[in-house]
C-alpha positions, 0 to 999 in steps of 0.5 A: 613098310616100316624098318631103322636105317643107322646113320653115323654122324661126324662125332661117330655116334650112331642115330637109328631113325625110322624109315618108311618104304612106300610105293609110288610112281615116276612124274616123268614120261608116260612111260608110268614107271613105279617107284619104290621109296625110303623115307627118313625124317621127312625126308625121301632119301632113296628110290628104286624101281618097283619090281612089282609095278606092271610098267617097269617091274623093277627098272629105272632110268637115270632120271627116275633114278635121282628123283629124291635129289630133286626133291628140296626146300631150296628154290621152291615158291613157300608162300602166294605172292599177290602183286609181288607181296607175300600174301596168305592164302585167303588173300591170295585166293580171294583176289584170284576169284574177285578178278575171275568174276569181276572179268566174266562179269565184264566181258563174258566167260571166255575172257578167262582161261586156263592153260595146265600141265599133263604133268598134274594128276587126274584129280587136279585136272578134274576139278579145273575142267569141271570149274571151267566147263561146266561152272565158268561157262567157256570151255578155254582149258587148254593144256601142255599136252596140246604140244605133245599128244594132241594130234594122236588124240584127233586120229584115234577119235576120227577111227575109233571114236574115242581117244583111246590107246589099243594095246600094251606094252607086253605087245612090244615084247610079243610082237614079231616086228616093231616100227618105231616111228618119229620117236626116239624111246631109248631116251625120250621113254628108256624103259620100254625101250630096254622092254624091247631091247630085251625082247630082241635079245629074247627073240632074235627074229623079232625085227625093228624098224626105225622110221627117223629122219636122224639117226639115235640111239634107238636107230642103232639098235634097229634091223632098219633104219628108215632116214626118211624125208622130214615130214614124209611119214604120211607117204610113206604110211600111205605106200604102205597101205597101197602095198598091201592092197596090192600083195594080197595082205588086206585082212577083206574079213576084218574090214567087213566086219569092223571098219567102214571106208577102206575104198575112199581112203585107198582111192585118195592114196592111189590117185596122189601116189600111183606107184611105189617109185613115186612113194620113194621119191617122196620120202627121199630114201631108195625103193629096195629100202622102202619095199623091205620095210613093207614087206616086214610089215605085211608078212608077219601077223604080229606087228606093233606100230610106236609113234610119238612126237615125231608123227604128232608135232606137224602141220599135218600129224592127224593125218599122219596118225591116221595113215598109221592106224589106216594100215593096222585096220586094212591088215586086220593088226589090231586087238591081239597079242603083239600087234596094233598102233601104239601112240606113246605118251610123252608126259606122265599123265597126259591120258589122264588129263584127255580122260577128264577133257583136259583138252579144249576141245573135249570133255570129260569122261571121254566125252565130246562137244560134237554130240549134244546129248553128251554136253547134256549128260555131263551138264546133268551130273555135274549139276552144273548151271552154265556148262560150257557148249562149244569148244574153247580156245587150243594153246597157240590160239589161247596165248593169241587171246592173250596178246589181243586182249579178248583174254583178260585172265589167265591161270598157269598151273604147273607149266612153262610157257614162255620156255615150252610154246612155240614162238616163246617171246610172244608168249612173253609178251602177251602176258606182259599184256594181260591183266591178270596172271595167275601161276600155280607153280612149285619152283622160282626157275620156273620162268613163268612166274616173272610174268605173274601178278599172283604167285601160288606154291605148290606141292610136287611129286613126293608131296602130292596124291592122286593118279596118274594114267601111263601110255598103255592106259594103266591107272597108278597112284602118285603117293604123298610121301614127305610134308610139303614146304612152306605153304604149298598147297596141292593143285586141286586144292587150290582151285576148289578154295577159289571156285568156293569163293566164286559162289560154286561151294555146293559143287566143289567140297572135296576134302581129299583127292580120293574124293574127286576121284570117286566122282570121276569114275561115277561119271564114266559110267554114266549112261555110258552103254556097251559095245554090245549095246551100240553095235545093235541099238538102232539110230543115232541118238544118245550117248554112244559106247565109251571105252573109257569107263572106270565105274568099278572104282566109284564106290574105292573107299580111301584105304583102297585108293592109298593102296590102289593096285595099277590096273588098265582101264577100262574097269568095271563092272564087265572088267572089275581087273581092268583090261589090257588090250581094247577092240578084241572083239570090233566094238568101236566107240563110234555111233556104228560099233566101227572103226573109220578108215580116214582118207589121207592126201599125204602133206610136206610141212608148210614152209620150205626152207630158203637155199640159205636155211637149214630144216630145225628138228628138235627133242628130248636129250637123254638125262634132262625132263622139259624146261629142266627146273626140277632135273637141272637142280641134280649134278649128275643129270647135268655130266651126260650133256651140259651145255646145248649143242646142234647137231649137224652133218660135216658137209653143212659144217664145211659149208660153215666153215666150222670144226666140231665143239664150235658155236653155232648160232641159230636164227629166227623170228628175231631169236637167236639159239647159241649151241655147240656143234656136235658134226655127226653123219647122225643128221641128213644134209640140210637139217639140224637136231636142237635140244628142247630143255635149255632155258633163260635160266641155264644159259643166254641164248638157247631157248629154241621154241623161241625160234619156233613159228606158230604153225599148228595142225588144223585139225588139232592145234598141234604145233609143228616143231619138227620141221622149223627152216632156221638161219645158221651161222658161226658164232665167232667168239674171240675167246671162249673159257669157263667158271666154276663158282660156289654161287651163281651168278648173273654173266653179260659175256655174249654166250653162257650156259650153266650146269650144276655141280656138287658145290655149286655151279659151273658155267661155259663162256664165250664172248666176241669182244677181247679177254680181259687179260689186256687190263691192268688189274685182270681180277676186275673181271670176276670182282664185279661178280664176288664182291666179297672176294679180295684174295684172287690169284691171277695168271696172264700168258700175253704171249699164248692169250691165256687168263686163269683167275682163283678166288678165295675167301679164307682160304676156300676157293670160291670162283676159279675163271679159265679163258683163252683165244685159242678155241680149240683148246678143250677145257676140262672141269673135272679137276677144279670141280673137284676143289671147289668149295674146299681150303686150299693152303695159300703155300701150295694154292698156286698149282690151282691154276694149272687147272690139272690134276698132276696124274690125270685120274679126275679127268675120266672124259665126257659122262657116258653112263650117268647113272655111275658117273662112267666116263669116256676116258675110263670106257676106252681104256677098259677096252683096249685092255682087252678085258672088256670086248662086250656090252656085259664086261663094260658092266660088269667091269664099271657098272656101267649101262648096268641101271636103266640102260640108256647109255648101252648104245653108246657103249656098243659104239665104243666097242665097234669103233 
């Protein structure tokens, strides 16, 4: 759609230029929200949500909502780099495929590796596995969401044959119980969170159970909250499926006709817990708690089951899975409206990426390397010369490769592993090590490419096509929107040109995603039988049925796919519209037509903390996305929470000797996380709540995956970052401040963090040596940093140990620096960074350094809603008018949690306080 937008610029004239509105999706969660742009002059100058996309109908979150902030030329990678040069892409491409083959030549396929991101689309995943699988000859393709969904995928395969999602989001809204387990999805996935939200509001009777060992913003909002044991889920789910066993809630005629191993999985839960008193012990929580949450469970028909991250990263999240989906079986809940396990995505195309084997230990199509008919059958329609017949090495395991030396050649492709794998600095160290490091990435924060000899730009969301699958398997186009900068190629691209240059040119000709994606759907229906077909076929040979089959677009022409309509997999000829719910009628993926019960021996995690040590917890904050090098460039996302903190329970504060906002200091493995306290009854004693995203790039010391041991799930190679025993301390600063600067800078005081801001950038410091007040000449302290700033203004309180410092170059304050002793002085920012970068008059420049605005009207408190920038200064003072005494008056009043309605527990807090 096609209309003018008037612009007026600073000469008052008016320029009309042709905007564009095109429809596309959201590259955060897997949530799978779309998005409806404005583009201008190659330019996306707006988004909103798609009010007709199935995921969202017209709802974004605050990350969402800001996405064309993220999307500039500054800080992006424009041209390959080989061995630190600028190079072109013939040489940059050539050298990345001598090395390949001269490595495999030398010492065989699996000396070489890939490690992707589910945050690439299915077309780039295709074409890597097919160069690897089937062309390379080693199946070391390994992915990111190896550390997200691996383990969900395991249990789904062990019951139902195949790595499949059986419901929808709609069942989150028809459901008359809801549990949400090890997840927080009012700000890991804030859509379907306000999905359930309002379905509550809809339906009073609906109740929601929050199974969590913290309390969140999605436990606020629950009828229960299960503050379980870390690592107990598997007893608890296990308790379940005694219980129903016990109360009459089996569904015997359900499990007649589709499953198979009830007796032995009910056994193996009856010999390890024989009671339920036993089952509450083990969970830590009472049994009057522990009996009304089964009880929810096995009194109602329709009951959805939400776990992610919580339930996956463990030393035993298959089992936890399958204790899960062992309980929906036994009932008979699954495959109608409103009832079923729902694992939740955490990346944007994570099923995409399991759709086209992007694991290593799966293969495409949904295809597995324990059944050699279905290697033969991938073999024979890729016509591939040395497909791969054994499964290739998982993430952790790869990166260990790496360090040994048995990998000589590894390619990053849109990931940040020395930031996001668990034992970080080995991950450092081992491609320190490694001959060859190849890195297609988009952005100069990303901390990987420090470590690489080839350097490959890539396009981003806004400049890239092709598909990408939400968590309730829906397919949805990711549109290309603006022209890429500089030299940026898009991923797929990008390998083909390197898999041509390895002699593969007959197999990898593809000239438009639109062509690698025909070529995927072909091969999902490829002797690809029905349900029906394998409930009756007699023995065990051959392909078996595969739910995932998306024949029915391997004839879209291109005007179809640029204009593809979200649709549920599977879709074909039986499904041409797709299908929303799977298993409505039995008909499993399995060599029987039915689903596995699996035999659970519920397990703690594998290492116990010392009495000296606190149990690590970690996760997604509401407003930041991973390791933040696309949200942490957007001010507002960065007012919420800007600086890394560690929950903590006062009694373990006490303990501590600290007040809340002071440092803490996190240790492990040789690595040291630095956090501001946040005391909270949200934590249980003895264990603490640690932000994922913060960075080498964002501050000193608050890179918590390098805390994180190596431990993974046998089964899936999962790492369990849920349950990591941490060394705790104070941090004794002797003084703490902040700067706010029109440019970064590199700080070496003993604690930093750094935040974006409208004019530039502010940081929040500390350090256990003296302030720099004592010197004679205090503007030395900032000099070695602005070298071109000769005009400071400085102000010393020896008596109160206070330093403030403004810098200017003509007359524009460049740095302003503010510094004390007393660390329990709560530094407000708002007002200096309201003034940075502007003139300032040199007779009245000295009210700078009060630091103050004269009336206070800049200061509104800590970001609440970062959508309008509400904060909470000006929401308590709303309240206590007395005008605003509800959620909706909040709103109405100042907009805020108006948008995607991620701050709307914080706003009910406010109000019952």
């Amino acid at each position: 759609m096609n209309s003018n937008i008037i612009f007026t610029d600073k000469q008052n004239a008016t320029v009309s230029l042709a905007s564009s509105i095109y429809k596309t999706t959201c590259p955060y969660c897997g949530v799978g929200c779309g998005v409806s742009t404005t583009v201008v002059d190659n330019k996306i100058v707006a988004v909103k949500g798609d009010e007709n996309h199935p995921s969202n109908f017209g709802r974004l979150c605050v990350k969402g909502s800001s996405l064309h902030e993220t999307v500039a030329d500054t800080g992006r990678i424009l041209t390959p780099k080989v061995f630190g040069k600028q190079a072109s892409w013939e040489e940059a491409t050539s050298t990345v495929a001598e090395h390949f083959k001269q490595t495999i030549a030398e010492h065989g396929p699996d000396s070489v590796a890939f490690y992707v991101s589910g945050q690439i689309l299915t077309e780039d995943y295709y074409v890597v596995n097919k160069l690897m699988k089937g062309f390379i000859g080693s199946a070391n393709v390994d992915t990111n969401s190896r550390l997200c969904m691996a383990s969900a995928s395991v249990a789904h395969k062990r019951a139902f044959g195949e790595d499949a999602v059986p419901g929808c989001y709609e069942d989150l809204e028809q459901a008359e119980v809801i549990f949400i387990v090890g997840s927080n999805p009012a700000y890991a996935h804030p859509i379907v969170y306000q999905r359930i939200v309002k379905a509550k509001e809809n339906n009073p009777q609906l109740k929601v159970v929050v199974i969590d060992p913290r309390a969140t913003a999605t436990s606020k909002n629950a009828d229960l909250h299960i503050k379980l044991k870390p690592g107990s889920d598997a007893f608890y789910f296990n308790g379940l499926l005694a219980y129903l066993a016990e109360n009459n809630a089996i569904d015997t005629d359900y499990i007649e006709q589709h499953c198979l191993g009830y007796s032995e999985a009910l056994d193996t839960v009856k010999s390890q817990m024989p009671t339920l008193e036993n089952v509450a012990k083990a969970c830590d929580i009472k049994l009057k708690t522990l009996l009304e949450s089964y009880q929810l469970f096995a009194q109602h028909k329709k009951v959805v089951s939400m776990f992610s991250m919580g339930i996956n990263q463990s030393s035993s999240g298959v089992d936890k899975g399958n204790a899960i989906i062992n309980c929906h079986l036994a009932s008979g809940k699954i495959g109608y409206v409103g009832a079923g396990p729902f694992s939740i995505t955490g990346q944007p195309n994570a099923m995409g990426g399991r759709e086209v084997g992007g694991l290593a230990n799966q293969l495409a199509g949904h295809m597995h390397f324990e059944n050699p008919n279905e290697i033969d059958l991938v073999q024979r329609f890729w016509n591939a010369p040395k497909m791969a017949q054994k499964q290739g090495l998982k993430a952790v395991d790869m990166f260990d490769a790496v360090n040994s030396g048995k990998i000589k050649a590894i390619w990053i492709i849109a990931t940040n592993p020395v930031v996001s794998m668990p034992n970080a600095n080995l991950v450092k160290k081992a491609l320190q090590k490694c001959p060859m490091v190849v890195v297609s990435e988009s952005y100069e924060s990303a901390e990987t490419v420090n470590y690489a000899d080839v350097v490959l730009p890539a396009t981003t969301w806004g400049e890239k096509e092709g598909m990408v699958t939400s968590s309730e398997r829906t397919i949805s186009l990711q549109k290309s929107l603006v022209r890429a900068p500089g030299m940026a190629k898009n991923d797929w691209e990008i390998v083909t040109l390197v898999a041509q240059k390895m002699e593969f040119s007959d197999a990898f000709t593809y000239k438009h995603a639109h062509d690698i994606f025909k070529e995927h759907a072909a091969l999902s229906g490829f002797e690809n039988i029905s349900a029906d077909e394998n409930m009756h076929r007699s023995g065990t040979e051959g392909s078996v049925h595969r739910a995932f089959d998306i024949s029915g677009l391997a004839n879209l022409s291109l005007d179809e796919y640029l204009n593809f309509t979200p649709t549920p997999w599977p879709i074909n000829a039986e499904n041409p519209k797709g299908t929303k719910r799977l298993f409505t009628q039995g008909g499993f993926a399995t060599k029987t037509g039915k689903a596995n019960f699996v035999p659970v021996v519920a397990k703690y995690p594998q290492v116990v903390p010392s009495a000296k040590q606190v149990i690590m917890n970690t996760g997604r904050i509401r407003d930041q996305w991973h390791t933040m090098t696309r949200t942490g460039r957007v001010p507002k996302l960065m007012t919420h929470l800007s600086e890394p903190f560690i929950q903590i329970n006062a009694k373990d504060a006490k303990r501590l000797n600290v007040v809340d906002k002071a440092l803490l200091q996190l240790d492990n493995l040789g690595s040291t996380y630095i956090g501001r306290a946040q005391i909270t009854d949200e934590q249980r004693v003895g264990e603490i709540f640690v932000p994922i995203h913060w960075n080498d790039s964002f501050s000193k010391s608050a890179k918590v995956s390098a805390l994180i041991s190596s431990i993974t799930d046998a089964l899936s190679g999962q790492p369990e970052f849920k349950q990591c025993p941490v060394n705790i301390s104070a941090f004794n600063a002797k003084w703490s401040g902040y700067l706010v600067s029109t440019m970064p800078v590199k700080l070496t005081t003993d604690y930093w963090t750094m935040a974006t801001i409208e004019q530039g950038v502010k940081y929040v410091i500390a350090d256990k040596q003296g302030l720099p007040y004592c010197a004679d000449d205090s503007e030395t302290f900032l000099q070695t940093h602005f070298p071109e700033i000769s005009d400071w203004l400085v102000l010393k309180d020896d008596k109160s140990h206070i330093l403030r410092i403004a810098g200017f170059v003509n007359n524009v304050l460049t740095c302003f620096f503010a510094g004390g002793t007393d660390l329990s002085v709560k530094y407000s920012t708002q007002f200096i960074e309201k003034q940075i970068g502007k003139k300032h008059n040199p007779k009245t420049r000295f009210k700078l350094l009060s630091a103050l605005d004269s009336d206070g009207s800049l200061d509104v408190g800590e970001i609440i809603c970062s959508c309008f920038q509400v904060g909470e200064k000006t929401i308590k003072q709303a309240i206590a008018s007395g005008d605003c005494s509800s959620v909706e008056a909040l709103g109405k009043q100042l907009k805020c949690g108006t948008n995607c309605g991620s701050c709307i527990p914080e706003l009910k807090a406010f109000i019952s306080s």
